[in-house]
N, C-alpha and C positions, 0 to 999 in steps of 0.2 A: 504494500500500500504506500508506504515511504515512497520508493521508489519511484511507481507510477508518477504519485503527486510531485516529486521532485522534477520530474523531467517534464511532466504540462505546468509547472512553476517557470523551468526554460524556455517555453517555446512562448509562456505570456509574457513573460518580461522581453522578450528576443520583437515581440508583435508589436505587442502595447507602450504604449507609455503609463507605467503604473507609478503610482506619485507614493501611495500610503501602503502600510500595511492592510487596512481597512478594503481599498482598492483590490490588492491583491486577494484577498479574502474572498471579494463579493467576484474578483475572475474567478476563482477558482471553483464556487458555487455554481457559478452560471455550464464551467465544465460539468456538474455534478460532482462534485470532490467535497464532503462537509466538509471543514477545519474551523479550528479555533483560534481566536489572536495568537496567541502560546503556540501553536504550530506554525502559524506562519511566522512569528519568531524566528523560532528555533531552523526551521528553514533557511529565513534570508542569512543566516548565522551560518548556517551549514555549509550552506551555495556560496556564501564568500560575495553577496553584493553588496554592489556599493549604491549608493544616491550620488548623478552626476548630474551636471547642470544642464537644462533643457534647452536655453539658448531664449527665453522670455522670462527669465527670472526666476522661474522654479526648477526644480529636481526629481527627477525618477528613479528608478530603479533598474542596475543594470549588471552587468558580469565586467571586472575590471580583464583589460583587453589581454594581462596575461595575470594567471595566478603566482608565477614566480615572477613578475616584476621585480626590477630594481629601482627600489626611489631615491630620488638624486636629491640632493639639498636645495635646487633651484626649486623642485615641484613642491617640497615642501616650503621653501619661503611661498611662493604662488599662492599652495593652499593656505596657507595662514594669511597672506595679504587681503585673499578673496571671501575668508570665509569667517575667522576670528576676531572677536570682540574686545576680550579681555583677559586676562591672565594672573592666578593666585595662586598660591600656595600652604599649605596646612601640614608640619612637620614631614612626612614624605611622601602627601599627595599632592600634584600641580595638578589646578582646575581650569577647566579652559571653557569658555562661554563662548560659542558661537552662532553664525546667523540660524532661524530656524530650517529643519532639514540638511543640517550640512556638518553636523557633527560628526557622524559617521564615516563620510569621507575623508573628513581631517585624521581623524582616531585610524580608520584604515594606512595614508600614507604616514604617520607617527608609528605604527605598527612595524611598517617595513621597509623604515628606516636605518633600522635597526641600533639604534645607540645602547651600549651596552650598561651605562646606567639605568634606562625604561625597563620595570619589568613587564609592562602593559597593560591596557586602554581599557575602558569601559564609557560606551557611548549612550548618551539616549539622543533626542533630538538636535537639540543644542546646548548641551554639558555633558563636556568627557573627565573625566577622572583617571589620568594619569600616576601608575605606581611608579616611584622614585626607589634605586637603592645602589649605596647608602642615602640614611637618609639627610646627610649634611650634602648630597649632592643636587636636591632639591630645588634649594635657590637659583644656581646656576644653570639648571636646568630651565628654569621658568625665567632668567634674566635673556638665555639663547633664546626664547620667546617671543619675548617684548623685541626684543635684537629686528627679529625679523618682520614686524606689525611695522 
């Protein structure tokens, strides 16, 4: 069942422009496929998409063009130029605010970045949570930030 539903989750997202989880949800209904927000979660988590910019000021959902990418430090200044609001810190979590919908693509290229202080992301819409370690490395981490805004 997994399975099935993963691969008609490909061909909607490959079709459609699906903006929301909610969206994806009511394709995937319209397939006959039930699911629950919590599945489709756990899906777009699974599938490795990202929300990329639709070219009118919103964001969809999509398959990043390779799963082993290499992200370069220009694409992350970009994404932090394009998408990032502000930046804090809280002993060795760095918090990052950004525009709505566009945090998870930030969180994905911070991901695969790979700096070997980041232990890794955790996205919702627009606030990512950032693991830091050690955690005196924190600051600095969240000053290469600002750096780049």
């Amino acid at each position: 069942m997994k399975t099935h539903r993963q691969i008609i989750v490909k061909e909607l997202v490959e079709k459609l422009v699906i903006r929301t989880q909610d969206e994806l949800a009511e394709a995937l209904r319209s397939e006959g496929i039930e699911v629950t927000q919590a599945t489709v979660s756990r899906d777009i988590k699974e599938m490795m998409l990202v929300k990329v910019p639709t070219g009118d000021g919103g964001h969809r959902y999509a398959f990043p063009s390779k799963h082993s990418i290499t992200v370069s430090v220009a694409r992350l200044e970009k994404t932090f130029q394009d998408s990032v609001l502000s930046v804090n810190c809280s002993g060795n979590i760095v918090v990052l605010r950004t525009l709505p919908g566009t945090a998870q693509a930030v969180a994905y290229v911070l991901d695969n970045i790979r700096w070997p202080e980041v232990i890794g992301t955790v996205a919702g819409d627009d606030t990512i949570f950032l693991v830091v370690k050690p955690e005196r490395e924190a600051e600095r981490v969240m000053e290469r930030f600002e750096s780049m805004m």
